[in-house]
C-alpha angles and dihedrals in degrees: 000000000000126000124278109263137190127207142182114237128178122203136231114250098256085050092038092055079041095064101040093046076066098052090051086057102045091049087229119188111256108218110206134204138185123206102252100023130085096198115103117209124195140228152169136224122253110182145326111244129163095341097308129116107226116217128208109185133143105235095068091143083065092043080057098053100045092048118150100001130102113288127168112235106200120187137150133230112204092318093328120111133221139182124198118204109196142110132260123246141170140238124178095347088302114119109232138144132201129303093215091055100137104256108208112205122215105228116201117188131169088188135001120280116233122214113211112244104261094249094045113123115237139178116178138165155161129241138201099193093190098047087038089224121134120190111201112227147186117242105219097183140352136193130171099274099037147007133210119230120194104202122198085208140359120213096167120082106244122174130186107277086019105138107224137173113250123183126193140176116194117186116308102335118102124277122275121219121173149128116274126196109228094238090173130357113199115180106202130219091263095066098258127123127230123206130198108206126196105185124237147176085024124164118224096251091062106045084045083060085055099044093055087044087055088047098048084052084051105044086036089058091035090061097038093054081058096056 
């Protein structure tokens, strides 16, 4: 297992309106620094409004005076973290700063995620054995540590740090079924839940299963950059 990493990207302008329209949603706190001062300072979006992104904060005196120089913008999605680099301004009397300001996310990774090949063949879900409900699921990525479900609807109660039995099928290799610790739940604007999945108590048969779906990812990409 290699090592955890963390690493600087920074996203294209359609993902980059797309974050920010979450964090619209979510109502995320906005955590705000000026060059030259190590005070952070919060906010909240107000509105989107040509293309511009509204503030309301409480330390307007500080805004003021901070007006129309660089300032880092933090703020999490979920458990993913984003910065903002861009410059307040003011209009109408309402402090605000472009919508197209370039967002860099924070990536942190113990091992590298797997996207499935888009023809592969998948079945996941999610189980509550003692409620006997099983919710069907997408998987949206997988490595050998974790996997990412994306769930319709979710009739079980899951809760960040819950412990919960998963089951999955990719491809032609065997069916997985183990237990998965909740390590992040984000529900999106559409209405779908996204759950990040660390396995556990888990028995050697079945992580050997993962390990040969990972490989096959990995040895499938491997062969079609070569072509």
């Amino acid at each position: 297992m290699s090592n955890s990493a963390e690493f600087l990207v920074e996203l294209e302008e359609k993902d980059s309106l797309q974050v920010m329209r979450k964090c619209v949603d979510m109502y995320s706190d906005l955590i705000i620094k000026f060059e030259g001062d190590s005070q952070a300072y919060t906010a909240k979006i107000k509105r989107c409004e040509n293309d511009n992104v509204f503030l309301e904060t409480s330390f307007v005196e500080v805004l003021m005076k901070n007006l129309d120089v660089n300032v880092s913008i933090k703020f999490f999605i979920g458990t993913e973290v984003y910065f903002i680099k861009t410059k307040l301004i003011t209009i109408d009397d309402q402090f605000c700063f472009s919508e197209k300001s370039k967002i860099i996310q924070l990536k942190r990774r113990k091992e590298e995620r797997h996207n499935l090949p888009d023809k592969w063949s998948q079945f996941a879900a999610v189980w509550s054995i003692q409620l006997k409900i099983k919710n069907d699921a997408r998987i949206i990525d997988i490595s050998y540590s974790g996997i990412r479900f994306e769930l319709s609807e979710l009739t079980i109660p899951v809760e960040k740090n819950d412990q919960i039995r998963i089951q999955f099928k990719v491809n032609k290799r065997s069916e997985v079924v183990c237990d998965a610790l909740v390590r992040f739940k984000l529900k999106k604007p559409n209405g779908s839940i996204i759950l990040g999945l660390e396995f556990s108590r888990i028995q050697d048969s079945q992580r050997s299963r993962i390990r040969s779906v990972v490989d096959d990812i990995v040895s499938y990409n491997a062969l079609k950059s070569q072509v």
